[in-house]
C-alpha positions as CSV (number, residue, x, y, z in Angstrom):
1,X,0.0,0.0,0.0
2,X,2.5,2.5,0.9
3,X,4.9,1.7,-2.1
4,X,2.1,2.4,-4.6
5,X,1.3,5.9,-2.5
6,X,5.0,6.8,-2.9
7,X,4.8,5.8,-6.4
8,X,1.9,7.6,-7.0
9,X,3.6,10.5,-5.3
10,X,7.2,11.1,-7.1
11,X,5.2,10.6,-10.4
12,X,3.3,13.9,-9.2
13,X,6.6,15.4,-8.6
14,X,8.3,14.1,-11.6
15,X,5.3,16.1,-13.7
16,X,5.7,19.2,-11.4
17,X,9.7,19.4,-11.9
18,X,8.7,18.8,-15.8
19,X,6.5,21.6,-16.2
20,X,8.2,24.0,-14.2
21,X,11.1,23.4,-16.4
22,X,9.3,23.7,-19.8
23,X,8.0,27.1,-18.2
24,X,11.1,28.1,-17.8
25,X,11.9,27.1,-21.2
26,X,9.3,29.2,-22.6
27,X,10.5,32.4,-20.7
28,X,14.3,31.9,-22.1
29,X,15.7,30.4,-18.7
30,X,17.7,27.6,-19.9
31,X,19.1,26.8,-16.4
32,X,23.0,27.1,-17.4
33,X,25.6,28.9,-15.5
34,X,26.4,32.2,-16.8
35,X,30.0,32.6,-18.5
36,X,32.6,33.6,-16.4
37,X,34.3,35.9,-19.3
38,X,32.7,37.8,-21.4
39,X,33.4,38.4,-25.2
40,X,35.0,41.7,-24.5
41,X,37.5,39.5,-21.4
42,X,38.1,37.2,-24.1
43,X,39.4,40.2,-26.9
44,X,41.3,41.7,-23.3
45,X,42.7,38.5,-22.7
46,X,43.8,37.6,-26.4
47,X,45.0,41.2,-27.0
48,X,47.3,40.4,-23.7
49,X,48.5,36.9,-24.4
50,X,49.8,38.5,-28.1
51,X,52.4,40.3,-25.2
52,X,55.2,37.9,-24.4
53,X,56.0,39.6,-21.1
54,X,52.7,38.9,-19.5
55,X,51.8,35.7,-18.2
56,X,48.3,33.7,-17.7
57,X,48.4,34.1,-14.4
58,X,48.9,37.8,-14.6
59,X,45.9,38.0,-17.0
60,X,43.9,35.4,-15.0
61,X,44.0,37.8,-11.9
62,X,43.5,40.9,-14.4
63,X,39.9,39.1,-15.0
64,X,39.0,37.6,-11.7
65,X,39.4,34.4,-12.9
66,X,41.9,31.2,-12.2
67,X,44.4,30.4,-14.8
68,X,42.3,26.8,-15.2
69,X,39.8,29.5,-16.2
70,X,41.5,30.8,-18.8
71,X,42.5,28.2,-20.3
72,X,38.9,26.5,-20.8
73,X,37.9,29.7,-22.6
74,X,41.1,30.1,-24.5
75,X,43.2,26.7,-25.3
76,X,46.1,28.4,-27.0
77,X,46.7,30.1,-23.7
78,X,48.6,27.0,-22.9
79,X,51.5,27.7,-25.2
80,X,51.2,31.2,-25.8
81,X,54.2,32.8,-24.7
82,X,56.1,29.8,-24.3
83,X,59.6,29.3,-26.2
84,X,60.3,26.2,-27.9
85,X,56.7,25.0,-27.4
86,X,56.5,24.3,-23.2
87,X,53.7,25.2,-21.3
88,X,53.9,28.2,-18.6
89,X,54.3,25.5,-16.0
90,X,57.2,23.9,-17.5
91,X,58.8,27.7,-17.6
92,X,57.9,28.0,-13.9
93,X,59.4,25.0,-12.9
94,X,63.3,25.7,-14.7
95,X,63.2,28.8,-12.8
């Protein structure tokens, strides 16, 4: 008896939860997390990495952001700047 109520019950719930979501939907809520960095960050942050002298972690804090940040919104981050083809951490570590 009470596994066919509680059944009965989370299929309510599971409707519920659907339409609330398809409401949302219709207003333009998609239910994403809003990007960290913006277009205009990203044209800051490209402009900057074109700069030898700065480093991802200096533009990284520029933005508010982490370096791991960065480089999720900019892949090439991870050899920009770097001679011979090593990453920023393999810099930091001969020093």
């Amino acid at each position: 008896m009470f596994g066919a109520l509680a059944e009965f019950e989370r299929s309510l719930i599971r409707e519920r939860t659907q339409a609330g979501l398809a409401a949302a939907r219709r207003i333009g809520r998609t239910g994403e997390r809003p990007p960290k960095l913006t277009e205009d960050d990203l044209e800051a942050a490209r402009a900057l990495l074109a700069n030898p002298d700065i480093g991802v972690t200096q533009i990284a804090h520029r933005l508010g952001v982490s370096p791991e940040t960065l480089y999720r919104y900019i892949p090439a981050a991870r050899t920009a700047n770097a001679p011979d083809g090593c990453s920023e951490s393999d810099r930091n570590r001969n020093r």
